[in-house]
Structure formats: structure tokens, C-alpha cells
N, C-alpha and C positions, 0 to 999 in steps of 0.2 A: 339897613343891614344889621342882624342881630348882631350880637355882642360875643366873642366865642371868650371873654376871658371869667371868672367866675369864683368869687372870696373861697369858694370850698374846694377848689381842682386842685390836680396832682403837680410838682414841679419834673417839668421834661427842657432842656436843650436840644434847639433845631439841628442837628449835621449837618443841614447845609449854609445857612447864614448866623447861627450860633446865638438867634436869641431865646433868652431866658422865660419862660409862661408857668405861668399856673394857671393851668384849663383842666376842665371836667372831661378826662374820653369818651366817647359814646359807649352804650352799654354793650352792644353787642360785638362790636369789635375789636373795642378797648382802642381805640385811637383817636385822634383829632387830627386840626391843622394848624399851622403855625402862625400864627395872626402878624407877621414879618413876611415871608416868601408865598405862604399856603402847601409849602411840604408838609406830606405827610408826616405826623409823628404816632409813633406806636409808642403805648406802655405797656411793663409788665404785665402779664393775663394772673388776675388773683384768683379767677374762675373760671373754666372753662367755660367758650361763648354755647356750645352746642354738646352739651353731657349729656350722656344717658345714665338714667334713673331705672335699678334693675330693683324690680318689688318682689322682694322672697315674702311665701304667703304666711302670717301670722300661726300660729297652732291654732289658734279659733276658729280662722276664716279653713283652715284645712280641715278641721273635724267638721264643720258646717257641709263641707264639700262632701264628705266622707257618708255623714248622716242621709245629708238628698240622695247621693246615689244608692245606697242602700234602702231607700223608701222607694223608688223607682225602681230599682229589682226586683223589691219585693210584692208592688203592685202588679209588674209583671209576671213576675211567675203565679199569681192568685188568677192572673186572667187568664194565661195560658190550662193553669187548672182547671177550672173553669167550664175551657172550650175543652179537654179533653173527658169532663164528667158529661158535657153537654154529648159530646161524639159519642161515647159511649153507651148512654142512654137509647140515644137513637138506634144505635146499632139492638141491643138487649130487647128496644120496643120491637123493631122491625123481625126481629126472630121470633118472637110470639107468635 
């Protein structure tokens, strides 16, 4: 049976048979068991288990953004040119 009590854990009292532990809670829920009854015990949350991390984009990573589409527009309209000197051509050939 592993060991649930641990020299580094938190001090929590059971509610329901009132013994005293210092156990490490797990990371995710932030709670353990009571190595007396096995009730649940909760500690305080110093972190929430499930945050969300909202990434505002840097001013670099936005002009880099800015720069591509702008080079991408601009490839675009060079081709779209392109196909209308091409059209046009044809048209000026074919009236010859």
C-alpha cells in the first residue's frame, strides 16, 4: 500500500474523525484522503485545476501578420494584372 503521508504536504483536519495529516493533495484536484477514515479532504485551490490561458498577440507577431497579408495581396493583384494584360492582348490580337 503506498504511503499517502509525505515530510513536504499540507496540514488539513479530517471533518469527519478529526485526524490531523500532513499530506501532499493531488495536483489536479487539490485534494487527498485521510489516511484515518479515507474521507475525502479538500484544500484550499492556490491555482486553478483547469484555467484558461488567453494569448493577446505580441506587436511583432501582429506586424509579421500584417506584413504576409500584405505580400499576399499584393501577389494577388500582380496576377490578377497579369490575367487582364493577358485578356486584353488577345482581344487587340484578335481584332487585327
Amino acid at each position: 500500500m503506498p504511503s499517502t503521508r509525505t515530510p513536504e504536504g499540507e496540514f488539513n483536519r479530517c471533518g469527519i474523525c478529526g485526524c490531523e495529516s500532513d499530506m501532499e493533495p493531488s495536483y489536479l484536484f487539490n485534494d487527498a484522503t485521510c489516511p484515518a477514515c479515507g474521507h475525502l479532504l479538500r484544500y484550499p485551490a492556490k491555482v486553478p485545476a483547469f484555467s484558461v490561458v488567453s494569448h493577446k498577440p505580441t506587436r511583432s507577431t501582429s506586424t509579421v501578420i500584417r506584413q504576409t497579408m500584405w505580400l499576399i495581396s499584393y501577389r494577388i493583384r500582380m496576377q490578377i494584372r497579369q490575367l487582364k494584360r493577358r485578356t486584353l492582348g488577345l482581344v487587340f490580337a484578335s481584332a487585327r
